[in-house]
N, CA and C of each residue as an Amber inpcrd file, in Angstrom:
protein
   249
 -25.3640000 134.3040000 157.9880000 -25.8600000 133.0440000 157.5010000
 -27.3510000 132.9260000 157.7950000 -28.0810000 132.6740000 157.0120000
 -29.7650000 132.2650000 156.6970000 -29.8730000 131.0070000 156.9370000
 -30.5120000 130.9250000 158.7620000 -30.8290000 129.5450000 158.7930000
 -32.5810000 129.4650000 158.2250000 -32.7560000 127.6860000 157.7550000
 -34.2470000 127.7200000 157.3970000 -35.0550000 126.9560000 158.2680000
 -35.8800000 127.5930000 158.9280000 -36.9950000 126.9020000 159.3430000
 -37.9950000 126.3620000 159.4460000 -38.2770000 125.4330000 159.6420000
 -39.3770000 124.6650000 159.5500000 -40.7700000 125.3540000 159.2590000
 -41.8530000 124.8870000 158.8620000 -42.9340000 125.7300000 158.7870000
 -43.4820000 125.4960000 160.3300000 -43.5750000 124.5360000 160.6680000
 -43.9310000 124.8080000 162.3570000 -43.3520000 125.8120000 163.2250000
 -41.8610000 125.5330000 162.3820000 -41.2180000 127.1810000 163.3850000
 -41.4630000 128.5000000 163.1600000 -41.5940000 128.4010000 161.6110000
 -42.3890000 130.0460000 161.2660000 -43.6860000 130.5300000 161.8790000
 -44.5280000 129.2690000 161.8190000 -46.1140000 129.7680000 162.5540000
 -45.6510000 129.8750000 163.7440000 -44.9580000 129.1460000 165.0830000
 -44.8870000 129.0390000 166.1720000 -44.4010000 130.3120000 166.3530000
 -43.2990000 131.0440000 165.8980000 -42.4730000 131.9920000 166.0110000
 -43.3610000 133.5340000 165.4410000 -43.8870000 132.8080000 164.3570000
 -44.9280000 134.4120000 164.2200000 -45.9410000 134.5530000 164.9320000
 -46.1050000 133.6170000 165.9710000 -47.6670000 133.6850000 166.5180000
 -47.0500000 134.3980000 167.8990000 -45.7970000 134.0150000 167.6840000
 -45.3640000 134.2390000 169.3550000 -45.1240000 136.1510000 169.3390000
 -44.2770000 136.5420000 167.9220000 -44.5790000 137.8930000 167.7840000
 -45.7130000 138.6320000 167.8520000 -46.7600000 137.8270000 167.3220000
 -48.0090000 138.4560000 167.1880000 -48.5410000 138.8420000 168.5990000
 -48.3270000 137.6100000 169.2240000 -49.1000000 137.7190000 170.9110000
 -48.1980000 138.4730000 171.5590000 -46.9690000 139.0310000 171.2640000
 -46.1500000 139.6130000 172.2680000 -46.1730000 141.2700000 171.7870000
 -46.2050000 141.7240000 170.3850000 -46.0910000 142.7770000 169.7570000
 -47.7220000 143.1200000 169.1500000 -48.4900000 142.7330000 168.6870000
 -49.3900000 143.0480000 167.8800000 -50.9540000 142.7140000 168.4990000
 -51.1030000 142.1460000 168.9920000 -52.3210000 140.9880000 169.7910000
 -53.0180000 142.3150000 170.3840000 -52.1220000 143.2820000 171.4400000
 -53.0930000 144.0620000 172.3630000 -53.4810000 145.1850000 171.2500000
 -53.0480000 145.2600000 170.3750000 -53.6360000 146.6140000 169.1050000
 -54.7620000 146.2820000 168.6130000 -55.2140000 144.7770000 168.2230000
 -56.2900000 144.3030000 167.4500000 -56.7860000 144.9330000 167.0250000
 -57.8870000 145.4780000 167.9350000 -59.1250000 146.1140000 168.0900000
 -58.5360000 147.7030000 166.7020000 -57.3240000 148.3510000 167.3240000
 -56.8650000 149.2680000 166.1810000 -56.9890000 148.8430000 165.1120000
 -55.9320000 147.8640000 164.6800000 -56.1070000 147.1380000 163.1580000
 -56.5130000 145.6460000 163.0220000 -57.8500000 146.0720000 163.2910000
 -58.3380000 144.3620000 162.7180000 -58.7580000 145.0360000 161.4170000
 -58.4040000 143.5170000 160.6560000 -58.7180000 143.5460000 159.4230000
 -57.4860000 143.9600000 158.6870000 -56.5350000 144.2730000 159.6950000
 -55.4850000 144.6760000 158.3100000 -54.3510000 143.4220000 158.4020000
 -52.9890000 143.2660000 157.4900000 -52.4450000 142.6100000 157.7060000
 -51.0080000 142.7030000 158.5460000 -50.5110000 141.2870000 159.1430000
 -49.4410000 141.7420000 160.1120000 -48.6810000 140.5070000 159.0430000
 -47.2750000 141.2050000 158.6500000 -46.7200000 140.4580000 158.2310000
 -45.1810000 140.5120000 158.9530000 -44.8220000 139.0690000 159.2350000
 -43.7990000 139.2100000 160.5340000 -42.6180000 138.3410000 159.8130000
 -41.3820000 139.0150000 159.8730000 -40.0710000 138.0770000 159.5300000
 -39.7990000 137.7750000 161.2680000 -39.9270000 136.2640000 161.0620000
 -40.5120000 135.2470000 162.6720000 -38.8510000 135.3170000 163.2040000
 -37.9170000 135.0550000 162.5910000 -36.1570000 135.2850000 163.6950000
 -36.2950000 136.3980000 163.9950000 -36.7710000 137.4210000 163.4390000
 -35.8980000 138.8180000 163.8100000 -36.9430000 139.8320000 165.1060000
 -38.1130000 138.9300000 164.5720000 -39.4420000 139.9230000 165.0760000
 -39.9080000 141.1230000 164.3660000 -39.0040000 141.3410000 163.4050000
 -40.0710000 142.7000000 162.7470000 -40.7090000 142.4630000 161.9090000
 -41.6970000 143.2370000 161.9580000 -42.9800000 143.0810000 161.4460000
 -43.7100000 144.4330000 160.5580000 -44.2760000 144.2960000 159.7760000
 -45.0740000 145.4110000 159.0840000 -46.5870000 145.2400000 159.2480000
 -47.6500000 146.2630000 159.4090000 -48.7420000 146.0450000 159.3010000
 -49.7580000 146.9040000 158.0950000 -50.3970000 146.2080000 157.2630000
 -51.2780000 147.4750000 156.6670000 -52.5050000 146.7210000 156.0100000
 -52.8140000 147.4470000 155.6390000 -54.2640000 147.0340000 154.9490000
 -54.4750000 146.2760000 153.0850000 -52.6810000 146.8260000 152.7020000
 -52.6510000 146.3720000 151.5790000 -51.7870000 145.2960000 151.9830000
 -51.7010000 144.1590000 151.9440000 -50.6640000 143.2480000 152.0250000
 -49.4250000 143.4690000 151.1070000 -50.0760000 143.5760000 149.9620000
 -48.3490000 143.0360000 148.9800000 -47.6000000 144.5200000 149.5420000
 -48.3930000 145.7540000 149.8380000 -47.5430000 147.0760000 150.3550000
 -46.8260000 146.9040000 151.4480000 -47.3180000 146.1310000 152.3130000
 -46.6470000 145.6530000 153.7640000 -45.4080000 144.4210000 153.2130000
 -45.9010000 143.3550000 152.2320000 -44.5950000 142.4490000 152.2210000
 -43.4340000 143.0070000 151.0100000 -43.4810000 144.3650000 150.6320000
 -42.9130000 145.0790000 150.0790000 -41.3190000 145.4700000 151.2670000
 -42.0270000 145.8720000 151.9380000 -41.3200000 146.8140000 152.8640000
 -40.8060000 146.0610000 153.5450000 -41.1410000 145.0660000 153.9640000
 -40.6200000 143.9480000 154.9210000 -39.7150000 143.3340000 154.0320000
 -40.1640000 143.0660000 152.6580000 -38.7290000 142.3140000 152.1980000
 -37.9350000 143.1740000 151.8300000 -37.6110000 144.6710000 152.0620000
 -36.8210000 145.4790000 151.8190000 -35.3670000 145.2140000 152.7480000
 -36.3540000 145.0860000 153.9180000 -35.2690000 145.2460000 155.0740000
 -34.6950000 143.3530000 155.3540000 -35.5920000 142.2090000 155.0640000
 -35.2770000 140.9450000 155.3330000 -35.0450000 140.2540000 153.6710000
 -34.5670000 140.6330000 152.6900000 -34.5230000 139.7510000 151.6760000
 -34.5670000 138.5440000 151.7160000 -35.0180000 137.9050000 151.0310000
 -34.9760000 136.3350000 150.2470000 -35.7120000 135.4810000 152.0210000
 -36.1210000 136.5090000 152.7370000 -36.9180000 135.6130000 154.2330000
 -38.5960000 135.2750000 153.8630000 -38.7390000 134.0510000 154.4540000
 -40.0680000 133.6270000 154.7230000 -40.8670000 134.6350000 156.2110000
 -42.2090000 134.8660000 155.5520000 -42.7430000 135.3620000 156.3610000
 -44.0080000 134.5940000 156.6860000 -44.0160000 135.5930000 157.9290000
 -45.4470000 134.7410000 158.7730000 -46.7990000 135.7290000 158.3320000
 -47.5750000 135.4150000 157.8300000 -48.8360000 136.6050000 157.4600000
 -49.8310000 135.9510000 158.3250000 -50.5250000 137.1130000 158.9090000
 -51.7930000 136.9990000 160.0880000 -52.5680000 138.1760000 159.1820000
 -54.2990000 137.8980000 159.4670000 -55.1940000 138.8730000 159.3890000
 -55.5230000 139.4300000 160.6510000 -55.2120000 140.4190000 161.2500000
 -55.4060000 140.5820000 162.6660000 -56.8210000 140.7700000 162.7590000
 -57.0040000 140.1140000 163.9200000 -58.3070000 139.8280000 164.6350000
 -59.0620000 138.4540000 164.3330000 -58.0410000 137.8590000 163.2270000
 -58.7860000 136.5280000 162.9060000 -57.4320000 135.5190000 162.7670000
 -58.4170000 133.9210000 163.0680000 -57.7330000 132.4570000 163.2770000
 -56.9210000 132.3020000 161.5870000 -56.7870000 132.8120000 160.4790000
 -56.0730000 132.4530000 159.3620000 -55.0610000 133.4930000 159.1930000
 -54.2020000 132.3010000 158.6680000 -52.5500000 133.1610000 158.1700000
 -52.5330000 131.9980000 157.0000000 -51.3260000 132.6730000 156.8350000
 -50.6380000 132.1770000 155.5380000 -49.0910000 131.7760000 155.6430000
 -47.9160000 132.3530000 154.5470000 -46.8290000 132.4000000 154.5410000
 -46.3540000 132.9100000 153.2870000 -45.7370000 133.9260000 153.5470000
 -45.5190000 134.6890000 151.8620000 -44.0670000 134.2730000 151.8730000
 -43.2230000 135.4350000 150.2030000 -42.1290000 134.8590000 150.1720000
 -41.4130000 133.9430000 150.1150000 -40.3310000 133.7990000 150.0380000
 -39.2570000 132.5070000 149.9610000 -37.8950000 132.8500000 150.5930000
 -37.2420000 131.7680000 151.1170000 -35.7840000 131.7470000 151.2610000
 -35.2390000 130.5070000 150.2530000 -34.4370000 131.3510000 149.8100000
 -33.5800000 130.3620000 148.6850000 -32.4150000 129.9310000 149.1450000
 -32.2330000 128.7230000 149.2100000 -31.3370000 127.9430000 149.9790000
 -30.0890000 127.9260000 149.8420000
């Protein structure tokens, strides 16, 4: 079952992946993108986005994701969950 979460819970929850999984790499991939399905914690990173939310929705269908530019204060939210 696909619970839906709030958008506060997606940022809260992808930020929390980011700082726990991705944060100490920065410096490796800044500038590329981290795109994180926020329940599960996995995450893809690359430089092409739609190539990274490719792969990620391979393995998480129909999930909202958390998108970060690593090394910088803006994200987004790709995808959809259909209710």
């Amino acid at each position: 079952m696909q619970t839906m979460l709030s958008v506060a819970e997606v940022a809260a929850q992808g930020e929390a992946v980011y700082d726990a999984k991705i944060k100490r790499d920065e410096e490796t991939y800044r500038s590329q993108f981290a795109l994180i399905e926020p329940e599960s914690g996995d995450f893809e990173i690359a430089a092409d986005e739609e190539a990274a939310a490719l792969r990620l929705e391979a393995r998480h269908p129909g999930r909202v994701f958390y998108v970060k530019k690593i090394g910088f204060a803006a994200s987004e939210f790709v995808g959809g969950a259909s209710a």
